[in-house]
C-alpha positions as CSV (number, residue, x, y, z in Angstrom):
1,X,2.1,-12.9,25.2
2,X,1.8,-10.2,28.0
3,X,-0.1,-7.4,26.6
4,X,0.6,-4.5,28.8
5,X,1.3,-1.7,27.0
6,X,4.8,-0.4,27.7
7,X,3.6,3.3,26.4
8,X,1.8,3.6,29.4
9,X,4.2,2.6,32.1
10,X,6.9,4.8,30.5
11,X,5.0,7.6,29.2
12,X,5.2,11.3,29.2
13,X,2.6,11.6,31.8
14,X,4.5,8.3,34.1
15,X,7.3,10.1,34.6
16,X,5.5,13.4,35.1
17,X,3.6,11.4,38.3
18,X,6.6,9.6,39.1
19,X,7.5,10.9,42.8
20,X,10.5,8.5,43.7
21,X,13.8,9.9,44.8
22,X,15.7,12.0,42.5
23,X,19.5,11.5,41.8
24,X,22.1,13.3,44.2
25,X,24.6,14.0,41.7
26,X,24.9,17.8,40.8
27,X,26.3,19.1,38.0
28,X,30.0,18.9,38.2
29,X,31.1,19.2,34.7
30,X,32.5,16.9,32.2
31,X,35.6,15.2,32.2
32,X,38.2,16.5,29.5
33,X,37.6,13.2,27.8
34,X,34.0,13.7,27.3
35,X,34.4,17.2,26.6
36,X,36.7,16.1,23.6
37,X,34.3,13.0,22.3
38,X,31.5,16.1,22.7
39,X,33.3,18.0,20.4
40,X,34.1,15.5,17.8
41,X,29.9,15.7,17.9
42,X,29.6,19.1,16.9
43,X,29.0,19.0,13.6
44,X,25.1,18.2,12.4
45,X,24.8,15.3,10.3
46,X,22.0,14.2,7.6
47,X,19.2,12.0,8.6
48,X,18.3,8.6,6.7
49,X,14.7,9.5,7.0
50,X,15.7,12.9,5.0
51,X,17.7,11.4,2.5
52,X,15.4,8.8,1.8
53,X,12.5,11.1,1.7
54,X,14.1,13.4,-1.0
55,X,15.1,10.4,-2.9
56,X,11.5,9.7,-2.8
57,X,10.6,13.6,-4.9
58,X,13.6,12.9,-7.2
59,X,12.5,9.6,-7.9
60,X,8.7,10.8,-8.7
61,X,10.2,14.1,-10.4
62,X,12.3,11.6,-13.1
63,X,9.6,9.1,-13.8
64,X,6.9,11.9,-14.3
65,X,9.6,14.1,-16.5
66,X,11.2,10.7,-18.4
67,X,7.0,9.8,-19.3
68,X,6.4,13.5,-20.4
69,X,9.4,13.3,-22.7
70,X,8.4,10.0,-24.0
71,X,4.8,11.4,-24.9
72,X,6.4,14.7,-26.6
73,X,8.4,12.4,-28.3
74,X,6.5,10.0,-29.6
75,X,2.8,12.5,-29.7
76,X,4.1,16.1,-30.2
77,X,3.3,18.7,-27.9
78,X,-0.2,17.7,-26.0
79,X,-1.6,17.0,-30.1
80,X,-3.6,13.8,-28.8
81,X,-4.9,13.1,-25.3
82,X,-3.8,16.3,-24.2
83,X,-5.1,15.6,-20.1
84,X,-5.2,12.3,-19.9
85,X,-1.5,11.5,-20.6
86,X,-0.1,13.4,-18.1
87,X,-2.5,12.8,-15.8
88,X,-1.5,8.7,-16.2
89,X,2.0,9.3,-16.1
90,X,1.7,11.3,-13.0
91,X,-0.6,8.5,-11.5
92,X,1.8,5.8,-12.2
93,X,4.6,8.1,-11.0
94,X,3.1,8.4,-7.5
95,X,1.7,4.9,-7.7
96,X,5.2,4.1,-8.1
97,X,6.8,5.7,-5.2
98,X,4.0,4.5,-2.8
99,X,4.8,0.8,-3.8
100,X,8.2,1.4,-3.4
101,X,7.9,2.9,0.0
102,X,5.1,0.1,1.1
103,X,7.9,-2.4,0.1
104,X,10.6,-0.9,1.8
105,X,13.0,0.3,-1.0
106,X,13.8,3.3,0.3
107,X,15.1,1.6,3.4
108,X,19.0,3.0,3.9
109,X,19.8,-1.4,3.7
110,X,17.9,-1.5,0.8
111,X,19.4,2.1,-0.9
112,X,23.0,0.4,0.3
113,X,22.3,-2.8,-1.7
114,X,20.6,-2.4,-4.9
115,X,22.0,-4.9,-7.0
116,X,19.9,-7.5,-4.2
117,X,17.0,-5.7,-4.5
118,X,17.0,-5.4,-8.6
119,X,13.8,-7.8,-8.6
120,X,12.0,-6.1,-5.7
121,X,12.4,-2.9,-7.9
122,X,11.9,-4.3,-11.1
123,X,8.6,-5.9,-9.7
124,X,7.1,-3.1,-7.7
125,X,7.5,-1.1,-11.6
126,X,6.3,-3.5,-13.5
127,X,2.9,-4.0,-11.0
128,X,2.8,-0.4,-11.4
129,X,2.1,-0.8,-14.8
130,X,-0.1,-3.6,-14.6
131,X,-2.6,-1.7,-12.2
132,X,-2.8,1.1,-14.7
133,X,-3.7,-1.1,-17.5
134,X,-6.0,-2.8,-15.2
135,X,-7.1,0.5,-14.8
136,X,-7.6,1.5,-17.9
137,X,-9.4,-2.0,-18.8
138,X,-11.6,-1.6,-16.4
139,X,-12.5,2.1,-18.0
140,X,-12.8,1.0,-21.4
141,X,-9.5,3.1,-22.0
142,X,-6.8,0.9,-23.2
143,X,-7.4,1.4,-26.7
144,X,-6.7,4.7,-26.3
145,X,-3.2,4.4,-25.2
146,X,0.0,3.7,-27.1
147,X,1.4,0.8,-26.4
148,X,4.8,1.4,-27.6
149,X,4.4,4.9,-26.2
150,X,4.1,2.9,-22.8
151,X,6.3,0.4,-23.6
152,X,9.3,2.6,-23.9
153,X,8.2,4.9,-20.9
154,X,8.7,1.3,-18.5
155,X,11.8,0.6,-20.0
156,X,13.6,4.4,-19.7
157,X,11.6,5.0,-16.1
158,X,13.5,1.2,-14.8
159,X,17.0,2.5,-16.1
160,X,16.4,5.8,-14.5
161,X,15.4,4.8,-11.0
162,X,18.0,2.3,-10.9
163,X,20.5,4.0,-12.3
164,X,19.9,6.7,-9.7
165,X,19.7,3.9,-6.8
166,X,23.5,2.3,-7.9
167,X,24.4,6.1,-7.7
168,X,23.0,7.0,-4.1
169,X,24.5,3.9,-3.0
170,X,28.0,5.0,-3.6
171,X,26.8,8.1,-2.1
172,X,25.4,6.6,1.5
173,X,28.6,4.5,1.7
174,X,30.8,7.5,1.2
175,X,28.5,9.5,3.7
176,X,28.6,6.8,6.7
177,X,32.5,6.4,6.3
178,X,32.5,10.2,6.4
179,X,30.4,10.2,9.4
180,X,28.1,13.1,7.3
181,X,25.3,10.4,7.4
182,X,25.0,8.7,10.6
183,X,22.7,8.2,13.8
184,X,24.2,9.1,16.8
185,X,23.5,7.1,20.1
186,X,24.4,7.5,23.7
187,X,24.0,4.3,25.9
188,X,22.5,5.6,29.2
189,X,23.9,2.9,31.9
190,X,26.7,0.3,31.7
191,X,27.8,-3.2,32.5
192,X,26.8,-6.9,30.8
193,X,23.9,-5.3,29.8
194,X,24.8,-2.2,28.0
195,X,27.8,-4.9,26.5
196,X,24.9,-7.1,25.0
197,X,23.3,-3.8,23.5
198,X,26.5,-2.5,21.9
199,X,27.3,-6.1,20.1
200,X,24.0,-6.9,19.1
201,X,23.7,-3.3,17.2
202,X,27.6,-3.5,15.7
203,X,26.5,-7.3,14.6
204,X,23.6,-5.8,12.5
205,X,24.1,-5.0,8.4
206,X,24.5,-1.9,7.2
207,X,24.0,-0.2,10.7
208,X,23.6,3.6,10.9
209,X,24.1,3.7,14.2
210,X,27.2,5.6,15.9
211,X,27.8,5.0,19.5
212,X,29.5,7.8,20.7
213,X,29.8,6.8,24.6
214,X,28.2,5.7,27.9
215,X,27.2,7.0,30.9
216,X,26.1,5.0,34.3
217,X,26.0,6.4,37.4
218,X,27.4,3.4,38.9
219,X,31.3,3.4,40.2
220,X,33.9,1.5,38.1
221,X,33.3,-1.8,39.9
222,X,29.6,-2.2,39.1
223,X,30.0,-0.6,35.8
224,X,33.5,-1.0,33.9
225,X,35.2,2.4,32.6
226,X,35.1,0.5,29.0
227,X,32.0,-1.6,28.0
228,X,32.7,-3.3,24.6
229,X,35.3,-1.1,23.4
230,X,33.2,2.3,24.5
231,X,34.6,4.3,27.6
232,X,31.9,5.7,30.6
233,X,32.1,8.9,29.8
234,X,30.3,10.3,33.0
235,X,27.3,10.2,35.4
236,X,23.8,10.9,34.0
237,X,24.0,14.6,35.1
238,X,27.4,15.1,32.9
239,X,24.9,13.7,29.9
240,X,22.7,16.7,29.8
241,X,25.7,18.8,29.4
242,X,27.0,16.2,27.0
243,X,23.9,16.3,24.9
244,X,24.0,20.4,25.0
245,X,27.4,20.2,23.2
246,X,27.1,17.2,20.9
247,X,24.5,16.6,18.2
248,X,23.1,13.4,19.4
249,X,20.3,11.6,18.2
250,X,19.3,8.9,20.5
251,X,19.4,8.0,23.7
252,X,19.2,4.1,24.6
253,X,18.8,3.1,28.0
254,X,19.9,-0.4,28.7
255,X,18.5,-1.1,32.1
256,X,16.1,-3.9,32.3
257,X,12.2,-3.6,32.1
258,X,12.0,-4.7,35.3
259,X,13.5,-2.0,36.8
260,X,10.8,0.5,36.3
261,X,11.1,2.9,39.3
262,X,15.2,3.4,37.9
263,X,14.0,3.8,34.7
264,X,11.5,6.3,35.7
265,X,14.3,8.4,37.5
266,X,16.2,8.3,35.0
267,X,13.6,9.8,32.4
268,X,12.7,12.0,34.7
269,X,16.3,13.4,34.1
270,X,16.7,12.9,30.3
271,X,13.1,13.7,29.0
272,X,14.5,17.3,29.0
273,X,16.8,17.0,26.0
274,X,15.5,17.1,22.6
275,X,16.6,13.0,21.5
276,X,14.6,10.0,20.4
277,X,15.1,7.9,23.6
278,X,14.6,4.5,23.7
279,X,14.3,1.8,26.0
280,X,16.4,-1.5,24.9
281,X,14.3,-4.7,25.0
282,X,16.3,-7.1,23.2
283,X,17.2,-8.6,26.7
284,X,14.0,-9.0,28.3
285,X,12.0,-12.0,29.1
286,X,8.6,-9.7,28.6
287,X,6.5,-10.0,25.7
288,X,4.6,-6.7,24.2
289,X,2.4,-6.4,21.3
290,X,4.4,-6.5,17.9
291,X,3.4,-2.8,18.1
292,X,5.1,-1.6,21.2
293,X,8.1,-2.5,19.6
294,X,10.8,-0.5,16.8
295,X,13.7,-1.8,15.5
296,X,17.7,-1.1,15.4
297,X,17.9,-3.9,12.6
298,X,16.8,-7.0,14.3
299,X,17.4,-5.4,17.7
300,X,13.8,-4.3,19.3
301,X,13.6,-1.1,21.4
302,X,10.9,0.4,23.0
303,X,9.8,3.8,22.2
304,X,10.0,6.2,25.1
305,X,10.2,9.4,23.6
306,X,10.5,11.0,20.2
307,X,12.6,13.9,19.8
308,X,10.1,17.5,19.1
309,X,11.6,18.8,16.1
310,X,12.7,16.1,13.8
311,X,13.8,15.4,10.4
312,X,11.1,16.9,8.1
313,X,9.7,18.5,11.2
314,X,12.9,20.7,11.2
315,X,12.6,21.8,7.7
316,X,8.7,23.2,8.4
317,X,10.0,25.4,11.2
318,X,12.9,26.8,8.8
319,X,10.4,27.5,6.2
């Protein structure tokens, strides 16, 4: 396996160095037909990452609210154990949504699908349970706790949470065919290469990702006017003022590893606008570290740059 580390020949301080000659296109403006795909881009959309993280505080805020009714109902109004119940069921709650998280449930392919992952779900509560009673063993506390009390607590929580998950699935499926929930992804140079790109990310399941267009420098004869179904909508230049009109996500360059000194120019150009850009490495006879690499589905990408103000980044600077 090749260990170098990609992060370094394509980081923030690379391109900074990087001396080689810059691109002699100038600002020209956009063509009317990426001026109209720009406007189709207008509108801001939600994140997965968003979504998925408030489904995590809703989740947490029904199991925790579902175990304090069950210990009202069954106990009265903090008449026995007064602390220590709400303390367990707010334990178990979190404990809950960490497992969850550490198992990937709150994955948009796993949200999409929860009648496949019913057992994951319905395993990841139960071992919830089974630590705290470990727990509580281990403490010389289990006497102290009702069992039914418990009991029925495992059973409500399990309908709750997967009540809700059959619910935000309809939800998600309505948002992506909406376009309201959606990544959006520019594919920064053309040809067999960005063609590869474009059908291994349409061939993955339950794919957030929008391709909105390309752009290559490269005339029509090196770089077809429609890759895959997708038309060239400009030169790199016309993508900065693109990416100023459109709410775009991601950038993915599709140029080969080997071609570092292009890719260099090119970020040297892009590192500007405030996207996740990443480098496409699904193509590539180079081996990194598991590490180096994120994922599109199954498709690998290299990490380049991560966009400043993002998702839950976003919401701190409103507040």
């Amino acid at each position: 396996m090749n260990e170098i580390d990609p992060a370094r020949r394509f980081s923030a301080e690379a391109v900074r160095k990087f001396d080689g000659p810059a691109d002699g296109d100038t600002p020209s403006g956009m063509n009317d037909v990426a001026r109209q795909v720009a406007s189709q881009y207008r509108r801001d959309t939600m994140s997965p990452i968003m979504v998925s993280g408030v489904l995590r505080m809703v989740e947490f805020g029904l199991l925790f609210l579902s175990g304090l009714a069950v210990y009202f109902h069954y106990v009265g109004f903090f008449n026995y154990l007064a602390w220590q119940y709400p303390v367990t069921i707010a334990a178990a709650s979190f404990l809950a949504v960490v497992l969850l998280d550490v198992t990937d449930c709150y994955q948009i392919v796993a949200l999409m699908r929860p009648i496949a992952n019913f057992g994951r779900v319905l395993l990841v509560w139960a071992g919830t349970f089974a630590l705290m009673a470990l727990t509580a063993f281990v403490m010389k506390m289990s006497e102290n706790y009702s069992r039914l009390l418990l009991g029925s607590w495992f059973a409500i929580g399990f309908v709750l949470i997967f009540g809700l998950r059959l619910v935000m699935s309809k939800l998600i499926r309505a948002w992506a065919r909406d376009g309201r929930m959606e990544r959006r992804a520019v594919i920064v140079g053309g040809g067999k290469a960005a063609e590869i790109l474009i059908r291994s990310v349409e061939r993955q399941p339950y794919n957030d990702i929008r391709i909105c267009g390309i752009f290559d420098d490269r005339g029509d004869k090196r770089s077809p006017p429609i890759v895959a179904g997708y038309p060239k909508l400009g030169t790199i230049s016309e993508l900065i003022e693109f990416a100023r009109i459109a709410r775009i996500d991601m950038l993915i360059v599709s140029l080969p590893l080997t071609a570092e000194s292009r890719v260099l120019q090119l970020l040297k150009k892009l590192w500007v606008l405030p996207v996740d850009i990443r480098l496409s490495a699904h193509s590539n006879a180079l081996q990194f570290r598991p590490r180096a690499y994120s994922y599109i589905g199954a498709v690998p990408m290299l990490d380049i740059f991560d966009k400043p103000i993002n998702d839950w980044d976003s919401v701190a600077k409103r507040a």
